[in-house]
C-alpha positions in Angstrom: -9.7 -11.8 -8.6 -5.9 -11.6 -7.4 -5.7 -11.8 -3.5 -2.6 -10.4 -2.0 -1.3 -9.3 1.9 -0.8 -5.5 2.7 0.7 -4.5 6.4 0.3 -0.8 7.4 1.2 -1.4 11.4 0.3 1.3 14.2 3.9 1.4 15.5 2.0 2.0 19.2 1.1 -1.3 19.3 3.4 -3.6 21.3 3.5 -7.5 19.8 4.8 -10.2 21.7 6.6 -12.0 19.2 8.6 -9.1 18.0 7.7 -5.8 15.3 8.0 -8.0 12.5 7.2 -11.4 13.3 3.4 -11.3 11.4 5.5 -9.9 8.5 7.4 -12.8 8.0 4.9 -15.5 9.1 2.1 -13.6 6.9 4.3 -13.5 4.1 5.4 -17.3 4.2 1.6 -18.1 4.8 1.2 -16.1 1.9 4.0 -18.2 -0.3 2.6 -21.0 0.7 -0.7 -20.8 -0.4 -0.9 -19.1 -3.5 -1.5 -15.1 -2.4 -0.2 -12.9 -5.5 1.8 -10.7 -3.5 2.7 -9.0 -0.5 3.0 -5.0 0.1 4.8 -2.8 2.5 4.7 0.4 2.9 7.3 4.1 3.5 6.3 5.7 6.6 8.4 8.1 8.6 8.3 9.7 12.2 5.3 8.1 13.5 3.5 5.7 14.4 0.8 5.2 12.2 2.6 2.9 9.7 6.3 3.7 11.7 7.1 0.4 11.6 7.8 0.4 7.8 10.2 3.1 7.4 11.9 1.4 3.7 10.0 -1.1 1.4 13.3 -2.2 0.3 14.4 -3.3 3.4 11.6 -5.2 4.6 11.1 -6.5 1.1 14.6 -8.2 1.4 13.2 -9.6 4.7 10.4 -11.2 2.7 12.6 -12.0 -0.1 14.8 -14.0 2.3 11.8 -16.6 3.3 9.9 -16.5 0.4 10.1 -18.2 -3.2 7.1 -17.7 -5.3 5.0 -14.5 -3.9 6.0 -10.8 -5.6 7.1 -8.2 -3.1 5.8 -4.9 -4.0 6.5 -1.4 -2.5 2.9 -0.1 -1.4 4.4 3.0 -1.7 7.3 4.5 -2.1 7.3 8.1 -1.9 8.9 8.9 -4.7 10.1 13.0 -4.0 11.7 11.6 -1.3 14.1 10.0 -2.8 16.6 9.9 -5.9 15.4 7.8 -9.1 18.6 6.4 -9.4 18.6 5.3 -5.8 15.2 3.8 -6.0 16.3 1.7 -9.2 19.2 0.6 -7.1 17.3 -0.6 -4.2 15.0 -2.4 -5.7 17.4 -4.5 -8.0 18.9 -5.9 -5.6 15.9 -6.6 -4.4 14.8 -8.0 -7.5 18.2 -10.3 -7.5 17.6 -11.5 -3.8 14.3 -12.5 -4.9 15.0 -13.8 -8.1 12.8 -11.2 -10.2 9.6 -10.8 -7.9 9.3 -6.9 -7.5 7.2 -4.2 -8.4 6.7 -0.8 -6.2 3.9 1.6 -6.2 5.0 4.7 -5.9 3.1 7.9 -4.4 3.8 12.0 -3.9 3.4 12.1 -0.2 1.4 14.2 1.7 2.8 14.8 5.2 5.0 17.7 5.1 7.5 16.7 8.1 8.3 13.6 5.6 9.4 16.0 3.1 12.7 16.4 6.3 14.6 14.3 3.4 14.0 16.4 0.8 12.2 19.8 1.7 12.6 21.2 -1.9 10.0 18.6 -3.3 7.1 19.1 -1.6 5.6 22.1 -3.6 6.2 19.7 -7.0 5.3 16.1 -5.5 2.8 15.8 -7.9 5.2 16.4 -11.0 8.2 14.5 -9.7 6.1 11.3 -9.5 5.8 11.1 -13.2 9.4 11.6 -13.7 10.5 9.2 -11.2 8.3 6.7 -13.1 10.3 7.6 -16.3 13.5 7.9 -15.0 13.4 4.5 -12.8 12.2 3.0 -15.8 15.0 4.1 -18.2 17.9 3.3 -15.6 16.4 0.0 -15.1 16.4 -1.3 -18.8 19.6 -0.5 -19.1 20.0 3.4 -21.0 22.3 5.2 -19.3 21.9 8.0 -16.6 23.7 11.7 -16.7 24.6 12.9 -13.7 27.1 15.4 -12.2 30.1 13.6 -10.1 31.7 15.2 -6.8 33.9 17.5 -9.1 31.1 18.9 -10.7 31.8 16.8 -13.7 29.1 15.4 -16.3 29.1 11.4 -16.0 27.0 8.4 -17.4 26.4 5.5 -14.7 24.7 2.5 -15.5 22.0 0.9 -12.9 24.7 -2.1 -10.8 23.4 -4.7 -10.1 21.5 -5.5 -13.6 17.8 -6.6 -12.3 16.6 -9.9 -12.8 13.3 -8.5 -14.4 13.5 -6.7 -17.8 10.9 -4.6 -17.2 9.6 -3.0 -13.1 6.0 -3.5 -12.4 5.1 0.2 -11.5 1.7 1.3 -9.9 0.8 4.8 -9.0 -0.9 5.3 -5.8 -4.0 7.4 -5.1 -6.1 8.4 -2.3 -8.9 8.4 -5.0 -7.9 11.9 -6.8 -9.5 11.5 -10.4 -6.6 13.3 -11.8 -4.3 10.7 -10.5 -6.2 7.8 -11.8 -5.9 9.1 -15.3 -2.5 10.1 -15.1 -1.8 6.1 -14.3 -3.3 5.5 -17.4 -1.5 8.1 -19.6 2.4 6.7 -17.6 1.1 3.0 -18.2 1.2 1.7 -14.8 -1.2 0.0 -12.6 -3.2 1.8 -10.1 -3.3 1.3 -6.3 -5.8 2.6 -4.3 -8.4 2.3 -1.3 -11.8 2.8 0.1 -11.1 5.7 2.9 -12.8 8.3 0.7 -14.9 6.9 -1.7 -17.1 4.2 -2.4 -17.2 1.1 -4.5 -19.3 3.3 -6.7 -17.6 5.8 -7.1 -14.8 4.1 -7.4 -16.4 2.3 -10.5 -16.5 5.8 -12.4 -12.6 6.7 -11.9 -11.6 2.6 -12.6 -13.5 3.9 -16.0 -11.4 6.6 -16.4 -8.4 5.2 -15.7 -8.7 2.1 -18.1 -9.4 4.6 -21.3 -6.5 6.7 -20.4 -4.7 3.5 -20.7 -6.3 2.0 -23.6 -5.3 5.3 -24.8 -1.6 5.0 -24.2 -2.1 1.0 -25.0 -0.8 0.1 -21.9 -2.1 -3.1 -19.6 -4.3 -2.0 -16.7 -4.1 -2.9 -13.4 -5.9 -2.2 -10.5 -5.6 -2.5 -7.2 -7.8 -1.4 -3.6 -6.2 -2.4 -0.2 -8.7 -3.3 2.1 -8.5 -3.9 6.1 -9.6 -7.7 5.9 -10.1 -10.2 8.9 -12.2 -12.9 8.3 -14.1 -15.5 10.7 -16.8 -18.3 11.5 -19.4 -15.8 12.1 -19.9 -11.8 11.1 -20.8 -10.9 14.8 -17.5 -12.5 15.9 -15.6 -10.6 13.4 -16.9 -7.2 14.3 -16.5 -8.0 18.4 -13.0 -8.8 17.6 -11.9 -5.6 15.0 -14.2 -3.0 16.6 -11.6 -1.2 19.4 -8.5 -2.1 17.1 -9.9 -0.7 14.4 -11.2 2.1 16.0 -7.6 2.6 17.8 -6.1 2.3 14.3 -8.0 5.0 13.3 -7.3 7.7 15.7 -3.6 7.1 15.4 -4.1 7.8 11.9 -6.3 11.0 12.6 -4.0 12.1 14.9 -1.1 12.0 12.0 -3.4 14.0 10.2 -4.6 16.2 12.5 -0.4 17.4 12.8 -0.7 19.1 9.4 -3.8 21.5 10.1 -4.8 24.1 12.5 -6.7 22.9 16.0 -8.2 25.0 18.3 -6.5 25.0 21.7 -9.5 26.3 23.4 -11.6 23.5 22.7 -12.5 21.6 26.0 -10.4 18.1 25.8 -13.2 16.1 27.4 -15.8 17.5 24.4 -12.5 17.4 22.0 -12.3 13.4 23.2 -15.9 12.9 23.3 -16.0 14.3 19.7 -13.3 12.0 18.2 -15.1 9.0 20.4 -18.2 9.9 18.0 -16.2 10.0 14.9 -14.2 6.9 15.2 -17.6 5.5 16.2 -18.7 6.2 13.0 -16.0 5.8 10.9 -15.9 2.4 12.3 -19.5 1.3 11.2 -18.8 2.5 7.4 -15.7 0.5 7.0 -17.3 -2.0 8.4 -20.3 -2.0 6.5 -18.6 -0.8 3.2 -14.9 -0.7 3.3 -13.3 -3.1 4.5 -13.3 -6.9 4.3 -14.8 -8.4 7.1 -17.2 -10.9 8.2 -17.4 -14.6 6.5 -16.1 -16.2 3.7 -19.7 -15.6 2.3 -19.3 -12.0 3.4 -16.1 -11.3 1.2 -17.3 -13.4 -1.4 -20.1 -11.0 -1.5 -17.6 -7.8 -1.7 -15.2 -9.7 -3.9 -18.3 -10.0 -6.5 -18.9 -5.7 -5.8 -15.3 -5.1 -6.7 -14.8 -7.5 -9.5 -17.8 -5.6 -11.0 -16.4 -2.2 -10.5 -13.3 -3.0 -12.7 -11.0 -4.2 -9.4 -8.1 -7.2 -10.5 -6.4 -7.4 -7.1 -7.6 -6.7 -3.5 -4.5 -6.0 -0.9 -6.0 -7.5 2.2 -4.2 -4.7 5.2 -3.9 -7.5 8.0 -1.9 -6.0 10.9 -4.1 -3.0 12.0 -3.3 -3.7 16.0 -5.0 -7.5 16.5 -2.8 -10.2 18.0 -1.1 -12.0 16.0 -2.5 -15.4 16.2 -5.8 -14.3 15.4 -4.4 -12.2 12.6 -3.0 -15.8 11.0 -6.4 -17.9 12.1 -8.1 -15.0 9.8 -5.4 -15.8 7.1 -6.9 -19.2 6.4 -10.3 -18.0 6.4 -9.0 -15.7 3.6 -7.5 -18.8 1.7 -10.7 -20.2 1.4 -12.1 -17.0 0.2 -9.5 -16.8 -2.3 -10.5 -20.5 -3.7 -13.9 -20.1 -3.4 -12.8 -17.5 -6.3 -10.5 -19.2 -7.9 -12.5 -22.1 -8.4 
């Protein structure tokens, strides 16, 4: 099992050491000790994940302190954006960090993201698979047509030439079947999580999405972020993620909450009482089944579930509003998880 770090920051959360200062020590801890990778994600005008507004930028950041671990886009959302300006990006990227890149890319959801490109929203789904194809083709070098500011047909070619011949690509996926199979068909890797569905379930579309790949004979890959802090004791643990977690959680219900209908009349004390009982027990389920935390013993135990189910990397989401030294003391907890499994 592949370990790597993932950061997903509630922008609400004030840190005394600056916004990105567990980025770049997380990521040199991560160097240092032999963690696969580390993932940022595209977020845009909010907090729930604000702080990570372009992949590329903050992958530069880690390219700048880092010399071994691959920097990876967890996602970008690729209807946002122009193909050719997303090969671009990340080949400088790829030439700052001497060839260690690969993005995951996703069709968005949250319609006040689609502000950069309005058009795209009703055909996220289909311009995902293009962009795959189209960032692909610019990057090994073919040629791209496009139409110049007099209206004139031209062929660029993708400056500067990556390092890398080829872009590790992944597809991301809230755990849609559809999209696990279509990662399969383009020949990418897969990146996905435990918010709505369980390690067994899970199992079944990891299933689907390696024949679909065998099928297109490409390399699978697969990969499930998971909030991680690990400890001395499991009773520790849970006293010390319980009200972050649950704080992380509302500020990403109340992201969702912007894009459907709710009922003004509703009382806000029995509204707030409400979302106290949800969190509550959204909090005990992640806990108990999707998330890493506890002991060494305790992820060793959910390592062993997720090996099983077809998992090859586990993105361990560290910044979900604890401080920051106790956010690194968990990190070498987490090293000795990862060479338990190495070993």
């Amino acid at each position: 099992m592949k370990f790597s770090i993932f950061y997903f920051a509630d922008g609400t959360e004030a840190r005394d050491e600056g916004l990105y200062r567990l980025l770049i020590d997380g990521a040199r801890f991560a160097d240092e000790h032999g963690f696969e990778a580390v993932w940022t994600p595209e977020r845009h005008f909010h907090a729930f994940g604000g702080p990570y507004a372009n992949p590329s930028v903050t992958g530069a950041a880690i390219a700048a302190v880092t010399t071994r671990v691959q920097i990876r886009a967890g996602s970008v959302v690729a209807p946002l954006h122009h193909p050719l300006r997303i090969a671009e990006e990340w080949s400088m990227v790829d030439n700052l960090s001497g060839g260690r890149v690969g993005v995951a890319f996703a069709p968005g959801w949250n319609p006040v993201d689609f502000a950069f490109s309005p058009q795209a929203y009703d055909s996220r789904a289909r311009v995902v698979a293009e962009t795959v194809e189209q960032v692909r083709s610019f990057w090994a070098g073919e040629p791209a047509v496009v139409v110049d500011g007099k209206g004139q047909n031209r062929q660029v070619l993708l400056h500067p030439r990556p390092v890398q011949k080829e872009l590790p690509i992944w597809l991301t996926s809230g755990g849609s079947r559809q999209t696990f199979e279509s990662a399969g068909r383009l020949g990418t890797g897969l990146l996905t999580h435990l918010f709505d569905q369980d390690i067994d379930e899970l199992a079944e579309k990891i299933a689907v999405y390696r024949r679909a790949a065998e099928a297109s004979s490409a390399e699978p890959n697969v990969v499930v972020m998971l909030h991680t802090l690990l400890g001395a004791s499991r009773a520790e643990v849970r006293s010390l993620v319980r009200a972050p977690m649950k704080e992380y959680l509302r500020s990403s219900l109340d992201l969702m909450s912007r894009t459907s209908v709710v009922d003004d009349d509703l009382d806000p004390a029995l509204l707030e009482e409400l979302m106290d009982e949800v969190l509550e027990r959204a909090f005990e389920r992640y806990f108990a089944h999707g998330a890493l935390f506890g002991t060494v013993r305790d992820g060793r135990q959910r390592i062993e579930e997720l090996r099983a189910a077809g998992v090859d990397e586990v993105a361990c989401l560290i910044d979900f509003g604890l401080p920051d030294s106790t956010v690194l003391q968990g990190l070498r907890h987490l090293r000795d998880l990862k060479q338990s499994c190495d070993d």
